[in-house]
N, C-alpha and C positions, 0 to 999 in steps of 0.2 A: 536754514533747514527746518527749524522748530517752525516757523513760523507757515510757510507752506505746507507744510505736513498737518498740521493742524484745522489747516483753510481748507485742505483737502476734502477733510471729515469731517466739514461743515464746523468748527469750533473756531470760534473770535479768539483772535491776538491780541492781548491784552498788552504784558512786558516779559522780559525773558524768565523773571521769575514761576510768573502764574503758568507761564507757557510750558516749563517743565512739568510744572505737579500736570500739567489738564496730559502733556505726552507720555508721563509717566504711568498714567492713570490708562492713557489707550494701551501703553505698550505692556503691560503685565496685569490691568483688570483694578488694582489698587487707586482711590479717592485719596488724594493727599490736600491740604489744604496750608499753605502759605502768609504767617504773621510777619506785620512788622514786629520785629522782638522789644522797640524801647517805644511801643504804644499801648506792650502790656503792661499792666501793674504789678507788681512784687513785691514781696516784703524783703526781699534780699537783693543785692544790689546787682547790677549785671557782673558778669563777668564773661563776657562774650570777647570784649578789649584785650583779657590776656591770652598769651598766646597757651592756647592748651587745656583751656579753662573750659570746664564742662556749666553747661547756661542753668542760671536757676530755673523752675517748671513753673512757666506763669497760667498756664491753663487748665484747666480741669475741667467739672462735668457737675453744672447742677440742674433741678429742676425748677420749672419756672411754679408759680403761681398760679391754680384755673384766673383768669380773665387778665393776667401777664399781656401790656402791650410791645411789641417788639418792631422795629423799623428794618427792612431787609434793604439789601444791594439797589432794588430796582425802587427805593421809597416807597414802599408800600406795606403801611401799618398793617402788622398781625395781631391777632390775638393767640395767645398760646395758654396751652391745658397745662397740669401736673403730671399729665402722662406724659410729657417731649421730657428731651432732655438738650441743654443748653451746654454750647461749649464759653465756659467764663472763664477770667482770671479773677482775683482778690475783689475788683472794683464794678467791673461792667461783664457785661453778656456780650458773646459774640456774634452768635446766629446758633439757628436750630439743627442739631445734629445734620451735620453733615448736607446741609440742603442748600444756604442762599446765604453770602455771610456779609456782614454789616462796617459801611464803610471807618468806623475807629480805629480797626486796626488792619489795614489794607494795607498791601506793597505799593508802596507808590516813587514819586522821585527822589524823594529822600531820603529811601530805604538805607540804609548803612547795614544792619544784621537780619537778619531772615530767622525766623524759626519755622521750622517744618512738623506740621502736624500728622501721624501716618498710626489710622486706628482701624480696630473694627468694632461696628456697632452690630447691637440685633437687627437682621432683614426684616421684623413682624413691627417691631419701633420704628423703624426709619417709612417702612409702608406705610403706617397709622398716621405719621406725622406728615408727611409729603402730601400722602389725598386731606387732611384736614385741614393742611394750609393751601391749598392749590399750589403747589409748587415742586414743580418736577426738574432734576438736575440730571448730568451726565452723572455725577457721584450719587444721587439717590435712588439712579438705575442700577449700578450695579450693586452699592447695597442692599438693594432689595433684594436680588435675589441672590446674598451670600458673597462676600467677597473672603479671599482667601486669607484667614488667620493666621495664618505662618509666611506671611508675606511682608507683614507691614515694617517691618524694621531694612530687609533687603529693598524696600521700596523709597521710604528715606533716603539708605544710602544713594542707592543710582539717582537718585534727585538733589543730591549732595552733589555729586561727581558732575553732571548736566550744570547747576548753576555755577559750581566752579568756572566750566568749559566756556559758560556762554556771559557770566558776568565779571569772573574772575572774584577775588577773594579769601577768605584763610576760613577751614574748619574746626571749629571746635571740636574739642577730642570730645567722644563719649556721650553717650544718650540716656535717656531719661524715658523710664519705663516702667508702666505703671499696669502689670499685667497680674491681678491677685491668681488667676486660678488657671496656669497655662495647662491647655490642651495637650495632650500627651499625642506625639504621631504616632499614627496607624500603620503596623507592617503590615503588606500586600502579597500576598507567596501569588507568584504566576509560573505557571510549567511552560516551560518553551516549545515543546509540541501543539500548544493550543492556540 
């Protein structure tokens, strides 16, 4: 079903994992992005193996270097500013916010644990960064124009729930959030005569 649905809307079938984040991402507007979790570096040790075990946070968010070389998906050297901003672990770069990401830590067939990535970035960064590398994604479309902040974690799970369905496997309890200054929601008064 993933897989046809997908072909439908013009998006390549990659494997069941990537195929959820790209359905997950049509079907509520959210960009998820899918690591092998023991291709990232860490300074603590997995714990993905016990049952219940909340995964240590191998990713974060740095800046690159002005004249930073960067190798993306399709092999093709970029140059990156001090204005992008990089998703790394401890060791290596992964690719540039949200745009095109670099085959070291890809799902592939050997995958055994997944970590799922589910953020919002600024729409005015991810625009700057995408026209200065030439590189337009489904995910750096709808970031740009705003994807929905109080989503990203109900977006994880239903792509929790999907790769279950579709590869089988055990969830780690618990998530890893790294949100300094959340958004307060906005009440909305609407009169029912209107």
């Amino acid at each position: 079903m993933l897989r046809s649905t997908l072909e439908k809307v013009g998006i390549r079938s990659i494997n069941n994992v990537v195929d959820v984040t790209n359905y997950v991402m049509l079907e509520v507007g959210q960009p998820l992005h899918a690591f092998d979790y023991h291709l990232l570096q860490r300074s603590q040790p997995s714990r993905l193996a016990e049952a219940g075990g909340t995964p240590a946070l191998p990713s974060s968010s740095a800046a690159p270097k002005d004249g930073e070389k960067f190798k993306t998906l399709d092999n093709v050297e970029r140059t990156l500013t001090s204005e992008m901003l990089l998703i790394a672990d401890e060791t290596k770069r992964h690719r540039p916010r949200r745009h095109h990401g670099r085959s070291n830590t890809e799902i592939n067939d050997r995958t055994t644990d997944v970590l799922i990535e589910s953020a919002y970035f600024s729409p005015t960064n991810i625009r700057r960064t995408s026209k200065a590398l030439g590189l337009r994604s489904e995910s750096s479309y709808r970031f740009e124009r705003g994807a929905d902040i109080g989503i990203c974690d109900w977006a994880s799970q239903r792509a929790s729930q999907l790769i279950l369905e579709t590869a089988g496997g055990q969830l780690a309890e618990g998530i890893v959030d790294a949100y300094p200054k959340p958004v307060e929601p906005k009440q909305i008064a609407l009169r029912h005569h209107r």
